[in-house]
C-alpha positions in Angstrom: -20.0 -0.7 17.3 -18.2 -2.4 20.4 -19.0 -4.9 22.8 -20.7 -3.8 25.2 -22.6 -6.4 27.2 -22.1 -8.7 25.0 -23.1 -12.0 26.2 -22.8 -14.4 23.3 -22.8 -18.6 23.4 -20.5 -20.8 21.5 -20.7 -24.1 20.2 -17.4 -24.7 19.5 -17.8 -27.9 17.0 -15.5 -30.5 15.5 -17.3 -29.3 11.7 -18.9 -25.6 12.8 -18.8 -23.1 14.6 -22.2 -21.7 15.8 -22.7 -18.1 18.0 -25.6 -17.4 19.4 -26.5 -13.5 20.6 -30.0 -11.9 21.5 -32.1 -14.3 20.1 -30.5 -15.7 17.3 -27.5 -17.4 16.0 -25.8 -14.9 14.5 -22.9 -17.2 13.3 -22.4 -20.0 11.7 -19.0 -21.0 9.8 -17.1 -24.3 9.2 -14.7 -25.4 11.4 -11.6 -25.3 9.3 -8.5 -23.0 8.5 -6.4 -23.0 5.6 -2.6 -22.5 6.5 0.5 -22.1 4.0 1.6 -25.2 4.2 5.9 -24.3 4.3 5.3 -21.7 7.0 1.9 -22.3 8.7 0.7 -18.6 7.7 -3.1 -18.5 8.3 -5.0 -17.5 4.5 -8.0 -18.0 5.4 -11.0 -19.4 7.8 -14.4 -20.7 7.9 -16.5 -21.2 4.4 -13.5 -19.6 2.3 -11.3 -22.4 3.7 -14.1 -24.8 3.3 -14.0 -23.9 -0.4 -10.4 -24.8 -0.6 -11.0 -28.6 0.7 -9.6 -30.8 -2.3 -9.1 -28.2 -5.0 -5.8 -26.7 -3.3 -2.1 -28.0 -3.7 -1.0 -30.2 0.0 2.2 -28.7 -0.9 1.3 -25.1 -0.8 -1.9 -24.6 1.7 -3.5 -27.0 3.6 -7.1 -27.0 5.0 -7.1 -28.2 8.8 -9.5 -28.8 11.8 -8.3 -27.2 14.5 -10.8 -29.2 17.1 -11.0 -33.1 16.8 -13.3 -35.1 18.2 -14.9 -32.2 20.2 -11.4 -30.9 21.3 -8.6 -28.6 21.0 -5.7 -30.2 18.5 -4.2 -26.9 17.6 -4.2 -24.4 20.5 -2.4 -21.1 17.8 -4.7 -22.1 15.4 -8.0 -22.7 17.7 -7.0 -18.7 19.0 -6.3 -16.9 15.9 -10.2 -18.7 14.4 -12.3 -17.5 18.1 -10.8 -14.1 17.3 -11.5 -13.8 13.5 -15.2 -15.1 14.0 -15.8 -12.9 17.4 -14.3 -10.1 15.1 -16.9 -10.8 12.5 -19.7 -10.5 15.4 -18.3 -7.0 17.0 -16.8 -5.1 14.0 -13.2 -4.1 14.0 -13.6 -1.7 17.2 -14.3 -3.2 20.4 -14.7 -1.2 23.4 -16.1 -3.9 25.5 -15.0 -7.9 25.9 -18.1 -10.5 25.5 -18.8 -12.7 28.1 -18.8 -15.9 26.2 -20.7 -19.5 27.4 -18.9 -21.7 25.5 -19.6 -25.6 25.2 -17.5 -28.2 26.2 -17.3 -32.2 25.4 -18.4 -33.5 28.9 -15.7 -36.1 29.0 -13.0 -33.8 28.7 -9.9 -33.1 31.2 -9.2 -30.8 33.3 -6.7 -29.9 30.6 -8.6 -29.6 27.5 -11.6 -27.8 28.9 -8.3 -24.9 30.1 -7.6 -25.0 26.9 -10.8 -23.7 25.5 -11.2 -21.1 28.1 -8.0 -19.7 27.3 -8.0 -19.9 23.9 -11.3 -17.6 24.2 -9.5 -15.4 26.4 -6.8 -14.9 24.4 -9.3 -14.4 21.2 -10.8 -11.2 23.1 -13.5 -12.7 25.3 -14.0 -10.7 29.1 -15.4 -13.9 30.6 -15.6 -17.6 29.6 -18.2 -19.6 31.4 -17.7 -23.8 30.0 -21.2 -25.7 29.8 -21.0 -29.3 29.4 -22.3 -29.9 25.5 -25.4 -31.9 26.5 -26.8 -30.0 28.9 -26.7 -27.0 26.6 -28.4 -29.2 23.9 -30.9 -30.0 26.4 -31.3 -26.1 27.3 -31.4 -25.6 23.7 -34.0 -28.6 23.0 -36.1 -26.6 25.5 -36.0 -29.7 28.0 -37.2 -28.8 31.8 -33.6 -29.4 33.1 -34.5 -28.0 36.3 -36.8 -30.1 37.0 -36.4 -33.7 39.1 -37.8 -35.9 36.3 -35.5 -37.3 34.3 -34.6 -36.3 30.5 -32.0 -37.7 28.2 -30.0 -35.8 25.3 -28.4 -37.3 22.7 -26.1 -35.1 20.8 -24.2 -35.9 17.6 -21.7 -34.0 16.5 -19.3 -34.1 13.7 -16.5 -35.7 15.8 -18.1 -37.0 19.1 -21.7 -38.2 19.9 -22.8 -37.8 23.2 -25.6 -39.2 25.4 -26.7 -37.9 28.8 -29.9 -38.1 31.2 -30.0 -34.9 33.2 -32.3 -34.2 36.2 -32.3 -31.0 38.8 -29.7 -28.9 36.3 -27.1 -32.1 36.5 -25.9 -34.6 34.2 -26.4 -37.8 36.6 -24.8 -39.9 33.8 -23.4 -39.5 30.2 -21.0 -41.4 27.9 -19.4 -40.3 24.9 -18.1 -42.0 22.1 -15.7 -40.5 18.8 -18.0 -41.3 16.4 -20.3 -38.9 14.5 -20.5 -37.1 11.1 -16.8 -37.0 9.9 -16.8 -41.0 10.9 -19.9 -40.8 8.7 -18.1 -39.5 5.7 -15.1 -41.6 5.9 -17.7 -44.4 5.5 -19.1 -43.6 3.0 -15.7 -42.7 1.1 -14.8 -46.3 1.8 -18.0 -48.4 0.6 -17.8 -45.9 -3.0 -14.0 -47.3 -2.9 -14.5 -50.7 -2.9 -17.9 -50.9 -4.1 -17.1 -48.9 -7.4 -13.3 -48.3 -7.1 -13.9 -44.5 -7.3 -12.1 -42.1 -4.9 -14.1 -39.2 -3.9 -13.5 -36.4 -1.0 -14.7 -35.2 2.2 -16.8 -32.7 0.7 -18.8 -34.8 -1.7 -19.3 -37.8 0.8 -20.7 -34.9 2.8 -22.9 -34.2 -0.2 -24.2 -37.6 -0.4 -25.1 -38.1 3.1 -26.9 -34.9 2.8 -28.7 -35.3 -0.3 -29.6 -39.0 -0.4 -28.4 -40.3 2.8 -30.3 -42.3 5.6 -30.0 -44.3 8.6 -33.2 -46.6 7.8 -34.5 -48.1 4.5 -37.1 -45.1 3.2 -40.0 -46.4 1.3 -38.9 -43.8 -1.5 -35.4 -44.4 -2.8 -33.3 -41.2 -4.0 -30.2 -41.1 -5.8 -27.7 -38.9 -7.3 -24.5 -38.7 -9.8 -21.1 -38.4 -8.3 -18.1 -37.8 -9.9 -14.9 -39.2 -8.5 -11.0 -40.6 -10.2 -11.1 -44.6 -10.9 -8.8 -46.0 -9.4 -7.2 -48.0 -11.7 -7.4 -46.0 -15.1 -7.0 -42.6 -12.3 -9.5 -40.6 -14.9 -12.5 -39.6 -13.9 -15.9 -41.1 -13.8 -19.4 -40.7 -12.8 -21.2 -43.4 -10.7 -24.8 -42.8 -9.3 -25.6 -43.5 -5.6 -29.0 -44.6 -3.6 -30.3 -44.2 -0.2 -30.1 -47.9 -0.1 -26.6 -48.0 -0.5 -25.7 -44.7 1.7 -27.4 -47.0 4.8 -25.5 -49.7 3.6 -22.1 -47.6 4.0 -23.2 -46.0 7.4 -23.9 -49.4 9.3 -20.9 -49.5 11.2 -20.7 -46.0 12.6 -24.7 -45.5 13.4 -23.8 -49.2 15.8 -20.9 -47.2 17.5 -23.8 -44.1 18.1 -26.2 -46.6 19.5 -23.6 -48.3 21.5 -23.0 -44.8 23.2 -26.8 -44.6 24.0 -27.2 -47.8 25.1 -24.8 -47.4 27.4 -26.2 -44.6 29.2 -29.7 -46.0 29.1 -27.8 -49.3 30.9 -26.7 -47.6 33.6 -29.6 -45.3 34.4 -31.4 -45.7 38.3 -34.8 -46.9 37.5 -36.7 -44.4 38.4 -35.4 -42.0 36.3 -35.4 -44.2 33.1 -39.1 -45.0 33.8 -39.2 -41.2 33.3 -36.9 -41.1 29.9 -39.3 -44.3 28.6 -42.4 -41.9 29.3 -40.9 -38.6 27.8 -39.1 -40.1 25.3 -35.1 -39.2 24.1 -34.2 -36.1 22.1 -31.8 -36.2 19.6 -29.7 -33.0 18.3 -26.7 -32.3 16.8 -25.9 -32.0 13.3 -26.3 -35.7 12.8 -30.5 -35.6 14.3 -30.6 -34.2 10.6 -29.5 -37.4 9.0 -33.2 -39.1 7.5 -34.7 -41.6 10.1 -32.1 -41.3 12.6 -34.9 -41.0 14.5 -36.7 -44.4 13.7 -32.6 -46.0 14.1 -31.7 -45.0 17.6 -36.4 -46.3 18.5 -35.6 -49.2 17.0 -32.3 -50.2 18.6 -33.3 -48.9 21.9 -37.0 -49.7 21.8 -37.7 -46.4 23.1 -39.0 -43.7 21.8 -36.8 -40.8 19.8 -37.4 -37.5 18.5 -35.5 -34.9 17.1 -35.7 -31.5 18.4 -37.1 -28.6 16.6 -33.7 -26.8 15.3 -31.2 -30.0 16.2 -28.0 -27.9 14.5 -28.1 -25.1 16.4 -29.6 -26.5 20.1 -26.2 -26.1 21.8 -25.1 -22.8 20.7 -29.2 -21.3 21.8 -28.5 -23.7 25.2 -25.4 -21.7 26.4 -26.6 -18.3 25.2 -30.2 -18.9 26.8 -28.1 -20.2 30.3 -26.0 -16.7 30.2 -29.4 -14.7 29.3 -30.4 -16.8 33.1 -28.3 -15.8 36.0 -30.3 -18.0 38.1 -30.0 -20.9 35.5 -26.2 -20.4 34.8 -25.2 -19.9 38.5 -27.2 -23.8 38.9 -25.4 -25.6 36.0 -22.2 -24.4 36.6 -22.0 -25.3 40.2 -19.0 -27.5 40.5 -18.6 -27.3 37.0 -16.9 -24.4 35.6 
């Protein structure tokens, strides 16, 4: 099967990567690649290399993220993933290149946005079109973008959360802060630390935040067992967690989201943030799915949030839906790509 007219949309996240085709995402893998650690030979990518996190030797593979916060660390590494994952999609014979919509960080350079148009060049794409990562959440929120009235996305990521009110297919202002669900984790790996001198990983703080996490006190508390090494006998233990704790540990890094909101909402004309007060913000991203992140971002903005439909996979659905529109696409993009 090749590629013929192929038109597929990337979110190309700090934690996954989603691809979105006809319809449906038809991808979805973690962001991360597992390279020999003495000569940087790729092993593996996605959920296999996921796997890997904390049960491999550092001195024989390590598991890397090739984007942080939003953007290209690794250029070689960034390549070789887009081509394995657009493999996955098309089957090992391609007779046609994709034309790929692709999402970028809206604060980004002139530099780093090059560098993800290439990079999906160079992994087999025909054509890369870049749409700015909130307005494709919007898209994919099913927001009227196109309309003058004036909507605002909030988008948290795993390395970047980003706010924006857009009106008439433009952003007409945005701010963007480093903070989101790997900031999150590494939380939450402290507070265990010095609450319970345990050491636990990436992969179960993830856990936690899933499973019992919150951003607001819940009127049912849930817990769960974790295992972890002590860290002063270095054997290992169990310790059980509750939601009250997890919003404990996430404090500081849900401030530094609303601080990024705030902002935006600050320096919105007036007319346009009597409109956001009326309609309300929408929230998407991985992080919308964190329990009453909803009720936080209300209550420290006093006005109303809501958390789209299918939060995790609004930005890859935006930039496929805006290359399944000509007229749509050919309006964001002005000035932009």
């Amino acid at each position: 099967m090749g590629l013929f007219s192929k038109r597929l949309g990337v979110d190309l996240g700090t934690i996954n990567v989603l691809i979105y085709e006809n319809g449906q995402i038809v991808l979805q893998e973690p962001t991360l690649v597992a390279l020999t650690t003495e000569d940087e030979r790729i092993v593996d990518f996605g959920q296999p290399a996921r796997e890997m996190l904390g049960k491999v030797d550092e001195e024989d593979i390590q598991v890397i993220r090739p984007l942080q916060n939003g953007v290209i660390a690794d250029y070689e590494v960034t390549e070789a993933m887009l081509r394995y994952f657009f493999g996955k999609i098309a089957g090992r014979i391609r007779l046609f290149r994709p034309t790929v919509a692709i999402s970028v960080p809206y604060g980004v350079t002139s530099v780093e946005k090059r560098a993800v148009i290439e990079a999906a060049i160079e992994a087999g794409a025909r054509e890369v079109i870049p749409i700015s990562e909130p307005l494709a959440a919007a898209i994919g929120a099913g927001l009227p973008v196109s309309t003058p009235a004036g909507d605002m996305v909030v988008n948290v990521g795993g390395g970047i959360t980003e706010a924006a009110v857009i009106s008439m297919n433009n952003i007409v202002r945005a701010e963007s802060g480093r903070t989101g669900g790997l900031r999150q984790d590494e939380a939450i790996i402290l507070y265990v630390r010095r609450k319970y001198n345990l050491i636990i990983g990436q992969p179960t703080a993830e856990s936690i935040k899933i499973q019992v996490g919150a951003a607001v006190d819940l009127p049912e508390q849930m817990s769960m067992d974790i295992q972890g090494r002590d860290t002063v006998s270095g054997l290992p233990r169990t310790v059980s967690i509750s939601t009250g704790e997890v919003v404990e540990a996430l404090m500081e890094p849900l401030s530094a989201i609303a601080a990024v909101v705030k902002a935006v909402l600050a320096n919105t004309p007036p007319e346009l943030a009597s409109d956001i007060i009326d309609r309300g913000i929408v929230l998407t991203g991985g992080g919308a799915l964190l329990r009453g992140m909803d009720i936080y971002l209300t209550r420290q903005t006093d006005v109303p949030v809501y958390r789209a439909d299918n939060p995790l996979i609004a930005v890859a659905v935006g930039a496929g839906r805006a290359l399944e529109d000509p007229a749509l696409l050919r309006r964001i993009t002005q000035g932009y790509g």
